[in-house]
C-alpha positions in Angstrom: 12.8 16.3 -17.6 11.4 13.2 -18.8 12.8 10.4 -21.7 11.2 10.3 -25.2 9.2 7.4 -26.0 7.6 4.3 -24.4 9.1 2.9 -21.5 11.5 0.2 -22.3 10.4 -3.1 -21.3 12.7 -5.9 -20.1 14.7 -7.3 -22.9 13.4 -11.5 -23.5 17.3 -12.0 -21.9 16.1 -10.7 -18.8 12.4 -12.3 -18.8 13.8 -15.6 -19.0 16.6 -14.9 -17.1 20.2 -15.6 -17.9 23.9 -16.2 -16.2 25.2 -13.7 -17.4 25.1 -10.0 -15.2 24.3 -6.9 -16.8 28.1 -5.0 -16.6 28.0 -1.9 -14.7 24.8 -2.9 -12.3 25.7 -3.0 -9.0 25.0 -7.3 -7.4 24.2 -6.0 -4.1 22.7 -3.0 -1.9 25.9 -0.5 -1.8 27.4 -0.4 1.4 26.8 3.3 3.2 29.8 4.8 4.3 27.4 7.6 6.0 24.7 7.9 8.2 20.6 8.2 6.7 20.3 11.7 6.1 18.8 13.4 9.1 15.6 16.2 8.5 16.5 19.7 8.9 15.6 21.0 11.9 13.1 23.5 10.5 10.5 21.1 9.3 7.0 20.9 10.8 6.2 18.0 12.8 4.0 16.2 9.7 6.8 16.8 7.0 9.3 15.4 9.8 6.7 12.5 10.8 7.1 12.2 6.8 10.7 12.0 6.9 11.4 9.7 9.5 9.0 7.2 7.4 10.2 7.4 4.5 13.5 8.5 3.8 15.3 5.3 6.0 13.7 3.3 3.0 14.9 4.9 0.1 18.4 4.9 1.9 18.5 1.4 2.6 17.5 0.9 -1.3 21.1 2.9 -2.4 19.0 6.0 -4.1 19.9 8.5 -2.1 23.3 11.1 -1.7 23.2 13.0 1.2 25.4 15.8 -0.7 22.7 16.5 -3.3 19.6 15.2 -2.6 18.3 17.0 0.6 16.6 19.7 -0.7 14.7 17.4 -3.3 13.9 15.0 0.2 12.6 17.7 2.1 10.8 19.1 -1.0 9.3 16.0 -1.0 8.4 15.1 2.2 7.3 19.0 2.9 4.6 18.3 0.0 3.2 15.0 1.5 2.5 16.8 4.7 0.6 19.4 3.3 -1.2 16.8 0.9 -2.6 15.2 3.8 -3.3 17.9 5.9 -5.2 20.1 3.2 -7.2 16.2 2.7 -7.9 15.9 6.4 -8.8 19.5 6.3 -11.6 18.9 3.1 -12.6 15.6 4.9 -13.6 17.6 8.1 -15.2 20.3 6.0 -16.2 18.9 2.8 -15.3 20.0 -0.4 -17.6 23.4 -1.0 -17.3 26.5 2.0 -20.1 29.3 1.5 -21.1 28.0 -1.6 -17.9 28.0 -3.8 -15.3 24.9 -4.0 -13.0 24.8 -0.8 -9.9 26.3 -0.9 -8.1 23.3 0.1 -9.0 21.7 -2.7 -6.6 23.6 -4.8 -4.1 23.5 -1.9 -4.8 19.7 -1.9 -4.1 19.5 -6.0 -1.0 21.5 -5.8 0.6 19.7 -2.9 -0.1 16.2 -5.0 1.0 17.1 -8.0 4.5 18.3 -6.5 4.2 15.4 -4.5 4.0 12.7 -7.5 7.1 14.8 -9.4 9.3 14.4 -6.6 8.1 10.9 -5.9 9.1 10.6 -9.8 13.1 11.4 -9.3 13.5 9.0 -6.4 12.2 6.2 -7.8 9.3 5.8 -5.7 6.7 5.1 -9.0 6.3 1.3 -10.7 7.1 3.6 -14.1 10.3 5.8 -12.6 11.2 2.0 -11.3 11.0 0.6 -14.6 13.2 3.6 -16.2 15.3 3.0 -13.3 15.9 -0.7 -14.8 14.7 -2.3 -11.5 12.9 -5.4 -12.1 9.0 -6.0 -11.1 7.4 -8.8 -9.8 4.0 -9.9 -9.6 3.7 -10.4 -5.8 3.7 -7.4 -3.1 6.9 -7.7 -1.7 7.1 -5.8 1.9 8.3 -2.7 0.7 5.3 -2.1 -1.2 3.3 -3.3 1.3 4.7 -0.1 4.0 4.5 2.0 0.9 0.8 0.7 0.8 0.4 1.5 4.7 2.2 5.0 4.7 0.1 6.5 1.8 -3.0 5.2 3.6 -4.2 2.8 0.3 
């Protein structure tokens, strides 16, 4: 699943920047031909709540293709919900019930775990970005500040 070794870092060409373009990267957004994936009709309300956050952004940044990645999206999106509902759930009630650990906690786990693995494949860590050979700068940029917003950090 994942590469062997350290992540590669940007070559001192690309930290100082240069004329010349990498062959094969793409200069601009690609252009959609088709419409931003819609949810399926049979998620809850959360993991569509979910959807309609998130997935118009990872559209508009070019990572998505309606043909394959659907499943994975609503994978995805289907964990978030449950994330912050088995949270919400073990803020109302704490983390022990009758004296052993809630069982939300392990829902709670489960559901972030999944969560961070899916996040993974779409690009949506600063690591999977780096792998991805997208460049990183310093400042928040207002992408990262909605990302910021949406997980609640």
């Amino acid at each position: 699943m994942g590469t062997r070794g350290p992540i590669a870092s940007p070559s001192t060409q690309e930290m100082r920047g240069t004329s010349r373009k990498k062959e094969g990267a793409p200069t601009a957004p690609r252009k959609m031909l088709q419409p931003c994936p819609t949810a399926p009709t049979w998620l809850d309300d959360d993991a569509r709540r979910e959807w309609d956050a998130l997935i118009p952004h990872l559209w508009e940044a070019g990572r998505l293709d309606p043909a394959v990645d659907v499943p994975g999206l609503t994978a995805l999106v289907a964990s978030i919900a449950t994330w912050r509902k088995a949270e919400e759930l073990l803020n109302a009630e704490g983390l022990v019930l009758g004296g052993k650990t809630h069982p939300a906690v392990k829902i709670a786990r489960d559901a972030k775990a999944e969560m961070l693995a899916w996040s993974k494949e779409y690009g949506m860590t600063s690591q999977s970005r780096a792998r991805l050979g997208e460049a990183q700068s310093a400042k928040s940029t207002k992408e990262e500040d909605e990302a910021r917003e949406f997980f609640g950090y």
